[in-house]
Structures are given as structure tokens and as C-alpha cells.
N, C-alpha and C positions, 0 to 999 in steps of 0.2 A: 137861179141856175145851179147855185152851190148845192141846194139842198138836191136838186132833183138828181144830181151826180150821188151824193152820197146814198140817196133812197134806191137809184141804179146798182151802186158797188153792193149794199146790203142786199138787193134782190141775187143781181149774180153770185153774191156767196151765199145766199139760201139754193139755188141753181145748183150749183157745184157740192153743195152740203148730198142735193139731192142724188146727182149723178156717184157720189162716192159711196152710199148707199147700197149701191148692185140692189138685187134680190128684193124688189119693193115688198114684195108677200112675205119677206120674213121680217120686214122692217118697218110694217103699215106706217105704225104710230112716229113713228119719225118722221117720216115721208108725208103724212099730213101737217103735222106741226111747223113742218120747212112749206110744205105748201099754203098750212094756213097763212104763214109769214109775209109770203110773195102776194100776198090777197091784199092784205094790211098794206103795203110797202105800194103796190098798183094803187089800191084807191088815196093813200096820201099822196101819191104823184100824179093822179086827175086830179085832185085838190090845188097842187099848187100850180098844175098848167092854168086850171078855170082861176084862180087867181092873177097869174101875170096880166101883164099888160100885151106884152108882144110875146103868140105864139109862138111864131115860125124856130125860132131856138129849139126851146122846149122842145115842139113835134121833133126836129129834127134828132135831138138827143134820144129821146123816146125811141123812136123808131132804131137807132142803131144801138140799143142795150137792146131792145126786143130781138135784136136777130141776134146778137151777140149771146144773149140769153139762148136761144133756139141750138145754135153752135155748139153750145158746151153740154145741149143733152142729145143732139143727135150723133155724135160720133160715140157715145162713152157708153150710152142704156140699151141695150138690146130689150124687148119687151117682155116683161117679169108679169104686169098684173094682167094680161090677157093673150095668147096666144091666136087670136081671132086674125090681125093682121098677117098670119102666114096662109089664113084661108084666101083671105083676100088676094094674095102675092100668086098663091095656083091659081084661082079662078080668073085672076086678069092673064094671066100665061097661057090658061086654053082661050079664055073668048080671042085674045091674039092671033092666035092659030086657028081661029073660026070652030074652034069644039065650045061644043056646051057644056058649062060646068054644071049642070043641073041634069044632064041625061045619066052619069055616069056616078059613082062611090071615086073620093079620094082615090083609095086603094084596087080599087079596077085594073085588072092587067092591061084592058085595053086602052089604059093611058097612061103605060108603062114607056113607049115612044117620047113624051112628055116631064122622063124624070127631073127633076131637081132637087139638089139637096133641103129645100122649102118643105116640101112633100111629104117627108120623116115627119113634120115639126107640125101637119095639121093634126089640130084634136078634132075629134071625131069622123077620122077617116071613114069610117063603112059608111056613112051615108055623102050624098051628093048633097049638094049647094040648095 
């Protein structure tokens, strides 16, 4: 149980390494080597769960570093290596309102009705979904 805490703490500060980061595109090679890190650190930690004797510990540790982990990049990264997800944020915003994101361009006046600050931030506005 000792090791899988420490293999936890070393993963949350490859996590946190990552989140202080900002800007993954201008920092790839970092951001993979912390990532590579947490790859390492997960499979020595299926290692030593398939070694215990008694699960239920384990899972239960496991699982609260994994959301703990989750926590400390979702409030800190806005999204640097892809921009795709604010497609996603408009077109769930019209199908809600029963428009089709596929009839219309981003940029369409006629779903000027429908602005949000999201809407700047899609790339490739002139075309539809």
C-alpha cells in the first residue's frame, strides 16, 4: 500500500508538472516526457495491485488519486493541443435548441441569435459541422 501511495504522489506531480506547463504546443517535449512518466508509474501500479493479495485497498486508493489526478488538470488547462472541443461546445448549444449544426457555417448571421463567447474560438468557422 506504501509503494502505491508514493507511485500516486510521483504520478500527481508529473500531473501538476503538466498543468504548470500552460501552452502544451509550445512545450510538446515536456509534456510528453511527464506524460511518458505517468504511463510508467500506471503500469508499476497495475503491477503491484496484480500482486497484492487484497484488492479492495488498492482499487479503492487507485480510484481516488485518479480523480484527484482528473481535479488538478481540469480547473488549471484550458485546451492548448486542439481547439476541436469548442466545436463540440457550439454544436451541442444548437442541437439543444433543436438547430442543426450541420445546415449552417459557424459564422452564419443566422445563428447570430445563438452567440457565445465559444463561437470566437471555433476554427474553421465558414464551414458547418
Amino acid at each position: 500500500m506504501r509503494a502505491l501511495t508514493v507511485i500516486g504522489l510521483f504520478m500527481g506531480a508529473c500531473f501538476v508538472g503538466m498543468a504548470i506547463l500552460g501552452d502544451l504546443q509550445a512545450h510538446t517535449v515536456s509534456f510528453l516526457v511527464l506524460y511518458g512518466l505517468t504511463c510508467v508509474g500506471f503500469v508499476a501500479a497495475i503491477w503491484r495491485v496484480l500482486r497484492a493479495q487484497d484488492h479492495t485497498r488498492p482499487l479503492l486508493l487507485i480510484v481516488g488519486l485518479a480523480v484527484s489526478f482528473r481535479l488538478a488538470l481540469l480547473f488549471t488547462t484550458p485546451p492548448t493541443l486542439s481547439g476541436d472541443v469548442y466545436r463540440y461546445i457550439w454544436d451541442g448549444r444548437l442541437a439543444h435548441a433543436c438547430v442543426s449544426p450541420y445546415a449552417q457555417a459557424v459564422n452564419s448571421p443566422l445563428l447570430d441569435p445563438y452567440e457565445t463567447p465559444q463561437r470566437a474560438l471555433v476554427n474553421n468557422d465558414w464551414m458547418a459541422s
